[in-house]
C-alpha positions in Angstrom: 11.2 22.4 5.8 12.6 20.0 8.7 11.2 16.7 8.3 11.5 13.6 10.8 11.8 11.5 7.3 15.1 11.6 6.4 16.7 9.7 3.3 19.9 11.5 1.8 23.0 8.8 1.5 20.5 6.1 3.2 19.4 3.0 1.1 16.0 2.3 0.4 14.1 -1.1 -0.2 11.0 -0.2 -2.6 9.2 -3.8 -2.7 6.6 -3.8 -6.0 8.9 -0.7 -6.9 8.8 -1.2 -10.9 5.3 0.3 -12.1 3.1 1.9 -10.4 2.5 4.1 -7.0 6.2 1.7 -6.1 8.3 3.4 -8.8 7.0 6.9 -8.4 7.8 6.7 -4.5 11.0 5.7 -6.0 11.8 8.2 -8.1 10.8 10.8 -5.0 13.5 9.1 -3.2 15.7 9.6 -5.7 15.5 13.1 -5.7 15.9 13.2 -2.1 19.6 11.6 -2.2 18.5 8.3 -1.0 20.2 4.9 -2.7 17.8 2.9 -4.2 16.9 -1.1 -4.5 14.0 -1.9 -6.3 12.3 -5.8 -6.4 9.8 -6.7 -8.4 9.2 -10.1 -10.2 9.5 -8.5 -13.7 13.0 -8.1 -14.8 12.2 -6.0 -17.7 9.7 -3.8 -16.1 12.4 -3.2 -13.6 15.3 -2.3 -15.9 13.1 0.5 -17.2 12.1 1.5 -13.5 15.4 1.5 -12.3 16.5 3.4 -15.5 13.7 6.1 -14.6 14.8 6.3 -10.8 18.5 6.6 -11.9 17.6 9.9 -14.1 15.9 11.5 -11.1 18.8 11.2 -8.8 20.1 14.0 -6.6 23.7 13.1 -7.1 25.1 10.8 -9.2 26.7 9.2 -6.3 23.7 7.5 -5.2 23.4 3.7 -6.4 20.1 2.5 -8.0 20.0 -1.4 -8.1 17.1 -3.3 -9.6 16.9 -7.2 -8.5 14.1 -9.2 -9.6 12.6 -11.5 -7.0 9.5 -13.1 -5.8 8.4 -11.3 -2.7 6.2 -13.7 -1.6 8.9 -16.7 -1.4 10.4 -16.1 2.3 13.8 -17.9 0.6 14.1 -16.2 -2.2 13.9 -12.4 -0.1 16.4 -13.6 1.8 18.6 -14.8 -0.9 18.2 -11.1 -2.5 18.8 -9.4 0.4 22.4 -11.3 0.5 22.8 -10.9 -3.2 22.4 -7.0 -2.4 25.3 -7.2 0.7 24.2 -4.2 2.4 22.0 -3.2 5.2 18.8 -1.4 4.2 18.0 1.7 6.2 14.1 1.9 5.2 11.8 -0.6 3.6 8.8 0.6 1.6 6.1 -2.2 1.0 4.3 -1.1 -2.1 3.9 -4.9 -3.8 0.4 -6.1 -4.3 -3.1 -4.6 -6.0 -5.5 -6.6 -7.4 -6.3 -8.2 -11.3 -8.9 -9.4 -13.2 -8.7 -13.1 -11.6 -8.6 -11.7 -8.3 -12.1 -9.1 -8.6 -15.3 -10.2 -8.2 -17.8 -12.1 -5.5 -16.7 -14.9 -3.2 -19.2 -17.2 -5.1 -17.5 -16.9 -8.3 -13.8 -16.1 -7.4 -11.6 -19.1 -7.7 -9.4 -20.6 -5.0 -6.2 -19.9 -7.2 -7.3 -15.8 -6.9 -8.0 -15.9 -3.4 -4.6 -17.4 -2.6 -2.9 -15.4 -5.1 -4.2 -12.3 -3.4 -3.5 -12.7 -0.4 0.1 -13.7 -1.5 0.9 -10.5 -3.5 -0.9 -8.1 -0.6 0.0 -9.6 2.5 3.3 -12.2 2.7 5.4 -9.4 -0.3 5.4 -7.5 2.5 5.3 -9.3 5.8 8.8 -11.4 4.1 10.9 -8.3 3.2 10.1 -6.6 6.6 11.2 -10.0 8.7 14.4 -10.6 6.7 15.5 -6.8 7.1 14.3 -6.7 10.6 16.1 -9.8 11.3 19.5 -7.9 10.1 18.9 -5.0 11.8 18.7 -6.9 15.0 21.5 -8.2 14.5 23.3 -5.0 13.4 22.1 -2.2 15.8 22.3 1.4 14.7 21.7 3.2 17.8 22.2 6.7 16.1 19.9 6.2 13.0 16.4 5.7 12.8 15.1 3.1 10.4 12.0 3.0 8.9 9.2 0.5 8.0 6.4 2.1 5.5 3.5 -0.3 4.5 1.1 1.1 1.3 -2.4 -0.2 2.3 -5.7 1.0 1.5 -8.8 2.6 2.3 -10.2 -0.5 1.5 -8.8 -2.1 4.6 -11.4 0.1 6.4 -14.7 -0.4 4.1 -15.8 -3.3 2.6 -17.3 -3.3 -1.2 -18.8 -6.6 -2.8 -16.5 -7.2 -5.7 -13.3 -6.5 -3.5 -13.5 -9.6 -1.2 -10.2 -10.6 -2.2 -8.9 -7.4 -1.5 -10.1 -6.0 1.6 -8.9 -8.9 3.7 -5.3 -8.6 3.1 -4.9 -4.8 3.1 -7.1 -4.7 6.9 -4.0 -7.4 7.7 -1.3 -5.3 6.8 -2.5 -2.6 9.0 -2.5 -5.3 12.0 0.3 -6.4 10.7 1.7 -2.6 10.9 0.1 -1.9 14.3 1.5 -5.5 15.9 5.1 -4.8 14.3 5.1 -0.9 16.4 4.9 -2.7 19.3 6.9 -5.3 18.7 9.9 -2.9 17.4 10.4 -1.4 21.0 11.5 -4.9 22.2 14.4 -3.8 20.5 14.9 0.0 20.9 12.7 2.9 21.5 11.1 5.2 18.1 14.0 6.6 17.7 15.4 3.5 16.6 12.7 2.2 14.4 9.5 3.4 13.2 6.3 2.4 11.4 4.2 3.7 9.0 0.9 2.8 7.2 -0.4 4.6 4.4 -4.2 4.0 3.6 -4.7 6.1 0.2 -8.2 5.9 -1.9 -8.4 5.3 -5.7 -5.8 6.6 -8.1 -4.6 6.1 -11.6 -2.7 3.0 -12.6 -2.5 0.7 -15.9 -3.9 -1.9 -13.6 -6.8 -0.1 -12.5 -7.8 0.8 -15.9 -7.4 -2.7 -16.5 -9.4 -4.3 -13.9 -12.3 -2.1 -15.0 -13.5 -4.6 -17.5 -14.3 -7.2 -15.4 -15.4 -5.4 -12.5 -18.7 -6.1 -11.4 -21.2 -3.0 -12.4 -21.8 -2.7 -8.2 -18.1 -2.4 -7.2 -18.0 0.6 -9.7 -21.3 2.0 -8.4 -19.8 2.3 -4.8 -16.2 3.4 -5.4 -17.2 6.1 -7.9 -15.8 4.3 -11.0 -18.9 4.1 -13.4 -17.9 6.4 -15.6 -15.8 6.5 -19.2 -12.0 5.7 -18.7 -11.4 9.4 -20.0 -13.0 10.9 -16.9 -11.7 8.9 -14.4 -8.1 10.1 -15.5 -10.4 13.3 -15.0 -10.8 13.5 -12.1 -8.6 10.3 -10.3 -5.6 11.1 -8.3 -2.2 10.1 -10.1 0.2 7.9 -8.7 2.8 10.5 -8.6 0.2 13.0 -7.1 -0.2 9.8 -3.6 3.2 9.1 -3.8 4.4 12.4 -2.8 1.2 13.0 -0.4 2.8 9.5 1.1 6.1 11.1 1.7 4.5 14.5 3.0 3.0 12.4 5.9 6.1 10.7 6.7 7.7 13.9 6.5 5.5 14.8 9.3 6.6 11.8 11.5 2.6 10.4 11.1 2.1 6.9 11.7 -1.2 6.8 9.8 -1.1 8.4 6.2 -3.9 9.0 4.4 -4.9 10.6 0.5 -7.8 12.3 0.8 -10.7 13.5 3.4 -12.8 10.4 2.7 -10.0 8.6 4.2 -9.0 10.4 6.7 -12.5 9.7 7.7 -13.3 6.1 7.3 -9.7 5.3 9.1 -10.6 7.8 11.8 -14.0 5.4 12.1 -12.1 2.5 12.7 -9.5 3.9 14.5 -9.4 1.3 17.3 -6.1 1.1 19.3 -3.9 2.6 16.5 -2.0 5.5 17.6 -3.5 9.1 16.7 -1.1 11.7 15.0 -3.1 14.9 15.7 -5.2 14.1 18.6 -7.5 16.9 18.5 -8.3 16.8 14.4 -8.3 12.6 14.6 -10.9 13.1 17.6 -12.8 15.5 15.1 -12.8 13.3 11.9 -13.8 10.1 14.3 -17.0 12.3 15.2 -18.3 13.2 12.0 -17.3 9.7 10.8 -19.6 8.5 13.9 -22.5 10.6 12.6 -22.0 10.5 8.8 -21.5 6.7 8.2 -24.4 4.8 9.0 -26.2 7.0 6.6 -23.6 5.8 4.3 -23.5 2.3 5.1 -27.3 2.1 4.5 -26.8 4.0 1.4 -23.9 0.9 0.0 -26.5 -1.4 2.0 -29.3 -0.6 -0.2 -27.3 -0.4 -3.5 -26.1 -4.1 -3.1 -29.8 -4.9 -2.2 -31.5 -3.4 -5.5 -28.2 -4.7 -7.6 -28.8 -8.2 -6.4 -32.2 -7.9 -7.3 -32.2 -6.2 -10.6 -29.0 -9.6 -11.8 -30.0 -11.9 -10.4 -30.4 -13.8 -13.4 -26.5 -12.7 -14.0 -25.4 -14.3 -10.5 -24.1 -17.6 -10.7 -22.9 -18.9 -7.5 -20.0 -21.6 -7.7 -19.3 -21.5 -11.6 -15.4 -21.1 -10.4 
């Protein structure tokens, strides 16, 4: 199959590549030939990570480096990025997610969660993508095509109480993503640089599992997660399963990737001035979306209502 993504003998930046959706993109790459950095905070997470990536390789020519760094310190990216001496070719902004401290309603979320949120979703990646844009400025390649991928989320197109720590930072990437498009062809036409966003929905990570317990009961309601920890392994995407659905879409060229048809839908429904990468099925999807989502709106509308009223004695505004 020809793809407009290629990676063999290029090097890769996977930032948050040591668990997760990060180190299963990874380990795709791998495969494909590609030389691999990985940066994460975790040093041990990322020895085992860049021990995984290292077995999946294509050739055993290909390096696999692991550095650990914090991705939201503008210095200290840089300082990595000179520690690793080489020019990157793609970067792949996969740091970020949510915990425990960082779920829950804006009444009863601390400052410290908020911040800390908005750090791991939004500067991990807006750092790594200004200090290797800055080098490639600086170090045209006229004759390759390098690549920015940002992992968003659905949730940067719907809202859910309990995710207003979230939602804010991944609807910023992708105006991050949609800004940076523009501002790349300062520099060189799309055959020089390219963007990508990928929006996928819910899958299967430790973390998720773990922010279940102290979820509110609503958030759960509205995203489908009510339900025993066996059955959402059930019937949950893996991360391996959006990681290579990820790389199918840039395999495609697209500039919006999405997981699923729910997706596909909401982004189409707040498609705004993004570009579209199949007019005609984009055009379709923003229709139905048009006609199906204020039904569903009302729907999440009426749920928060009857939840708020049914715990109220359970809401306790300010106690952070």
């Amino acid at each position: 199959m020809m793809t407009k993504f290629k990676t063999e003998n290029l090097r890769v930046v996977v930032a948050g590549g040591s668990r997760g959706l990060g180190k299963c993109l990874a380990v795709e790459l791998a495969k494909r030939g590609a030389h691999i950095l990985l940066l994460a905070r975790g040093k041990d997470a990322l020895e085992v990570a860049k021990a995984e990536v290292a077995s999946n390789r294509k050739s055993s020519t290909q390096v696999i480096d692991a550095i650990a760094t914090d991705l939201c310190n503008h210095l200290a990216v840089k300082k990595t990025l000179s520690q690793y001496g080489a020019i990157p070719d793609i970067v792949l902004c996969v740091a970020g997610g949510s915990s425990p401290s960082q779920i829950g309603f804006l009444a009863d979320l601390s400052p410290e969660g908020l911040i800390s949120c908005l750090e791991s979703n939004y500067y991990s990646a807006v750092f790594i993508t200004q200090a290797c844009l800055q080098l490639w400025i600086q170090n045209p390649e006229p004759d390759r095509t390098r690549h920015v991928i940002f992992v968003s989320s659905a949730a940067a197109f719907v809202g859910l109480p309990g995710y207003i720590a979230y939602t804010p930072p991944k609807a910023a990437i992708r105006a991050f993503a949609d800004t940076l498009r523009q501002e790349l062809l300062l520099y060189g036409g799309k055959d020089m640089y390219q963007v990508h966003s990928a929006f996928p929905g819910t899958f299967i990570t430790d973390s998720f599992l773990a922010e279940q317990a102290s979820k509110p009961e609503i958030t759960k309601i509205m995203e489908g997660s009510n339900i025993s920890d066996e059955e959402i392994q059930n019937k949950t995407p893996s991360a391996l399963s959006i990681a290579k659905k990820i790389l199918g879409g840039l395999d495609k060229g697209y500039f919006s990737i999405t997981s699923d048809w729910e997706s596909a839908l909401i982004l189409n429904n707040m498609r705004g001035p993004s570009p579209r990468d199949n007019v005609i099925l984009d055009l379709l999807l923003a229709l139905v979306a048009f006609l199906v989502w204020p039904f569903v709106r009302r729907d999440f509308d009426r749920k928060t209502r009857d939840y708020g009223r049914k715990n109220r004695a359970q809401l306790h505004p300010g106690r952070a």
